[in-house]
PALUM-491980 format. One record per residue (C-alpha): x, y, z. Coordinates in steps of 0.5 Angstrom, whole numbers, padded with zeros to 4 digits, always signed. Layout:
<lumgus>
XYZ/...
</lumgus>
This chain:
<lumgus>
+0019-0031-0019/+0013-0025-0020/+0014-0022-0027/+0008-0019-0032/+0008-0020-0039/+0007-0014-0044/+0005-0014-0050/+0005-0008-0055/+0005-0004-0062/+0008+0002-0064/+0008+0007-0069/+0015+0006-0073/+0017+0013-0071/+0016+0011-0063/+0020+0004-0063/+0028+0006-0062/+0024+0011-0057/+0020+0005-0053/+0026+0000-0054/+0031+0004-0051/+0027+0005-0046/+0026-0002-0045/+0032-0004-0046/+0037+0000-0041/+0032-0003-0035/+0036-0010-0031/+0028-0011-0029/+0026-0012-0037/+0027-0019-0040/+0026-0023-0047/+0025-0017-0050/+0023-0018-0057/+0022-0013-0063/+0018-0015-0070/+0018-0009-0074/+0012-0008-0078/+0009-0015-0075/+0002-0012-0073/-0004-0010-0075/-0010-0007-0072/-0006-0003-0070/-0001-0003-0076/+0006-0002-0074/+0012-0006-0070/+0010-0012-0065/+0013-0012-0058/+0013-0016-0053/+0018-0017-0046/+0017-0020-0039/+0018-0014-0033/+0019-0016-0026/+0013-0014-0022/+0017-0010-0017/+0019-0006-0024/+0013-0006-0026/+0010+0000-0025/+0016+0005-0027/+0016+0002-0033/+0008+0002-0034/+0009+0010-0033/+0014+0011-0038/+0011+0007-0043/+0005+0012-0042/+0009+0017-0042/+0011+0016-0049/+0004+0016-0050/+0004+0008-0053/-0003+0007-0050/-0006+0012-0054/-0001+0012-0061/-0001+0005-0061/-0004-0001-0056/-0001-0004-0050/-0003-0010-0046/-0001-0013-0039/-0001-0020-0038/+0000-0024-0030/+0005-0030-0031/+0003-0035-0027/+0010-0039-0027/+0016-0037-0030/+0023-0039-0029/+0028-0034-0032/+0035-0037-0030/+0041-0032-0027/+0038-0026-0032/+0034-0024-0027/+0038-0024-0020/+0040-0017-0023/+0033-0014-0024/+0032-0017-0017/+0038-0015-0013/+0037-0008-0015/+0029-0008-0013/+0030-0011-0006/+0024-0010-0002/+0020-0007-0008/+0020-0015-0010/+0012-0015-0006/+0010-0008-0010/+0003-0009-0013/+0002-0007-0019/-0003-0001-0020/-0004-0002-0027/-0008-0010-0025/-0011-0008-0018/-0014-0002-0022/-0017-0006-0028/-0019-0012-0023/-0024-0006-0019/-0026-0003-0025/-0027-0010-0027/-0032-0010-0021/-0034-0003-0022/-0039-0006-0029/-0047-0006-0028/-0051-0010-0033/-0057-0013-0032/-0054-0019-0029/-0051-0016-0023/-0058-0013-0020/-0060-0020-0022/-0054-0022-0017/-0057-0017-0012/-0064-0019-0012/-0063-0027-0012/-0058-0025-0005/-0064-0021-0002/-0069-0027-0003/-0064-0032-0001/-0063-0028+0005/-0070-0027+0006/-0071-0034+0007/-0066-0035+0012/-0069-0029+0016/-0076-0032+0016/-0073-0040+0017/-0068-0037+0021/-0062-0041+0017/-0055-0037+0018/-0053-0042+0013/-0057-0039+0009/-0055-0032+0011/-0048-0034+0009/-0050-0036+0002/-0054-0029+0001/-0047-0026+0003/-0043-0030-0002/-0048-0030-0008/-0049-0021-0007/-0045-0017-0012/-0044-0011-0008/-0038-0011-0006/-0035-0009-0013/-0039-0004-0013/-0036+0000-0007/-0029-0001-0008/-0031+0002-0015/-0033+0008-0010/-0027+0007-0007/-0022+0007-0012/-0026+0013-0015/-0026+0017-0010/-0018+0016-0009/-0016+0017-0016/-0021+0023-0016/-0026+0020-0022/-0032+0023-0022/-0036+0019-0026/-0034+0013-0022/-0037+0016-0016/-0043+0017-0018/-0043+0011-0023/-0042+0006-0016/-0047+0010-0012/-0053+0010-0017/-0051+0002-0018/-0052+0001-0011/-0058+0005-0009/-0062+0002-0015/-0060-0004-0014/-0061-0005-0006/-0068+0000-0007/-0069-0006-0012/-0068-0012-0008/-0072-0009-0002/-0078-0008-0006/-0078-0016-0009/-0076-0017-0003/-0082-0014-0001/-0086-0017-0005/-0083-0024-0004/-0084-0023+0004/-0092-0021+0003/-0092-0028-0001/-0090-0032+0006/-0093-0028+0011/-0100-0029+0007/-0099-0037+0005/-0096-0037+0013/-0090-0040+0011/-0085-0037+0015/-0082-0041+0020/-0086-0042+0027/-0081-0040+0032/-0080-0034+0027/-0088-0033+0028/-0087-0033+0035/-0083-0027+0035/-0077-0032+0036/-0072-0028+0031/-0064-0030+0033/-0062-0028+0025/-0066-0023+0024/-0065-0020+0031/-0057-0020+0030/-0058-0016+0023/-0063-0011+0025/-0057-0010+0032/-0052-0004+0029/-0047-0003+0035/-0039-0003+0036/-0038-0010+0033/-0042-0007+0027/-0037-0002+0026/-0031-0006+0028/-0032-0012+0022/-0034-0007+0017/-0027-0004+0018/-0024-0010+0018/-0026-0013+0013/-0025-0007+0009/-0017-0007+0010/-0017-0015+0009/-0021-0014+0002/-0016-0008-0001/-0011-0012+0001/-0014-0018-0002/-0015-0014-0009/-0008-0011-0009/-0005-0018-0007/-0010-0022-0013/-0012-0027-0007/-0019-0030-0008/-0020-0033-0001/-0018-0027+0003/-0023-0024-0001/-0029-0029+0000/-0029-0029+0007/-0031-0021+0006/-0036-0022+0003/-0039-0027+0009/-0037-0022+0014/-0040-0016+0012/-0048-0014+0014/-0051-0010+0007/-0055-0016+0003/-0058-0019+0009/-0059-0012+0012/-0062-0011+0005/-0066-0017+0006/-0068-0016+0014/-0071-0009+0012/-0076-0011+0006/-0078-0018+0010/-0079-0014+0018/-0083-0008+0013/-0088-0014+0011/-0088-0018+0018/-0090-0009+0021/-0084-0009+0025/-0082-0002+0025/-0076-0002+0030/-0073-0008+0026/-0074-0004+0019/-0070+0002+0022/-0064-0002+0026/-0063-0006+0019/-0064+0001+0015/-0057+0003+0019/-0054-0003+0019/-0054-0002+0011/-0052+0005+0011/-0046+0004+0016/-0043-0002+0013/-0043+0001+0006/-0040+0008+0009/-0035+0004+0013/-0034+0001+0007/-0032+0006+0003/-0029+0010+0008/-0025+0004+0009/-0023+0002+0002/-0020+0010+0000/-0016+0010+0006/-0013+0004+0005/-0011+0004-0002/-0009+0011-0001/-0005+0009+0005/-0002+0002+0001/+0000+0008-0005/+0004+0011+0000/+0007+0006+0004/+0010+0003-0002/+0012+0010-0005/+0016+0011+0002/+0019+0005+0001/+0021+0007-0007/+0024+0014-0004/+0028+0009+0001/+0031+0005-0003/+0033+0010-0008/+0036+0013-0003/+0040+0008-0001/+0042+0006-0008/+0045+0013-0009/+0049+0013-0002/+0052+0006-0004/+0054+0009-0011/+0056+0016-0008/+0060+0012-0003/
</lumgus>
């Protein structure tokens, strides 16, 4: 069965608030009260297990009455739970809000994405030199390495997500993490494409003017668009669902590391025409991504709102009947 654990302390002056609340709702079990148990933040330690489908109301309350800022509240996935006939009431009485996400956790998972230390332009750069290797190789193999080891698709649903929720500051944050970090890929890059041309050890198909990987990269056109679009529903909806393989396959299916790649090493091999069609394969597929993602988190909020209304309005009927 699907549940969240939380854990909490509040202010003394805010408990029988906080317990009632939890209390009064069918979706809450094990709820457990130690009075004055805590320290750092000092006051009285709450635990209880939320069905999913609950989860967001309750999550809305609990901030309502402030006790994320007065005193602290975490949230905890359970992994396995058997909670007997005590939660068949909770279940009923959601329905098909059983499945709802819980915004709280597919948020923090983005903004989990959405962090910028040294190591993730390390990741992009590493990604772009794989990449190159593969594009002068021509190993798709390699490509695909290059796609699963760049980062950045943490950064675009970060843009997303902050653009969905109006957040500024994110916005701005994922868009400079992903400029400076693809600038800095291309000019490594660069460097590492000029290291193999004056060595010559690029492979002598690719010398030859026999270049299916990079041709395939540099050659934006409908499909481009359709993947990027594609694999933008699947990755939200993979983030909102918490499944990792779902969200692996798009990161292989998505052309902005190896595009990144193709540029620094088609501007050190002097193919201009290559250089320009990788430059809007790059910008295309973050755009698309982007636009992608802020839809289909706005369109998953709504679905499920309508879905809580409908509910909610059947519930009312069956009691007024």
């Amino acid at each position: 069965m699907d549940m969240i654990h939380i854990r909490a302390v509040s202010p003394p002056d805010l408990t029988d608030e906080v317990v009632a609340l939890l209390s009064d709702d069918a979706c809450v079990l094990g709820l457990v009260v130690q009075r004055g148990a805590a320290r750092r933040p000092d006051g009285d330690s709450i635990a209880c297990d939320v069905l999913t489908g609950a989860a967001n109301d309750v999550l809305h309350r609990l901030r309502a009455v402030r006790l994320d800022r007065r005193g602290s509240l975490v949230i905890e996935p359970v992994d396995t739970a058997f909670p007997g006939e005590t939660a068949e009431e909770g279940r009923r009485a959601l329905g098909p809000l059983n499945g709802v996400p819980v915004w709280e956790q597919v948020e923090a998972r983005i903004r989990s994405g959405g962090r910028y230390p040294p190591s993730f332009y390390l990741y992009l750069v590493v990604a772009g030199l794989i990449g190159s290797v593969g594009i002068v190789t021509n190993s798709q193999i390699l490509i695909v390495a290059a796609m699963v080891v760049g980062p950045e698709y943490g950064a675009i649903v970060s843009v997303a997500l902050g653009i969905e929720r109006g957040h500024r500051p994110a916005v701005r944050g994922g868009l400079a993490a992903l400029g400076a970090g693809f600038l800095l890929t291309i000019v490594i890059t660069f460097l590492f494409a000029l290291l193999i041309r004056g060595f010559g050890l690029e492979s002598e198909a690719f010398d030859r003017g026999l270049r299916p990987v990079s041709n395939l990269i540099n050659t934006p056109n409908f499909f481009s668009v359709a993947v990027a679009t594609l694999a933008g529903v699947v990755g939200i909806v993979s983030l909102t669902e918490a499944r990792t393989s779902a969200l692996l396959g798009v990161f292989i299916s998505v052309t902005t590391i190896p595009a990144a790649a193709d540029i620094a090493v088609s501007t050190a091999f002097t193919s201009w025409s290559d250089v320009r069609g990788s430059a809007i394969q790059l910008v295309v597929n973050i755009l698309v991504l982007i636009v992608v993602g802020t839809a289909a988190l706005r369109a998953q909020r709504g679905i499920w709102r309508q879905v809580g209304l409908r509910r909610a309005r059947h519930r009312r009927a069956a009691e007024e009947g």
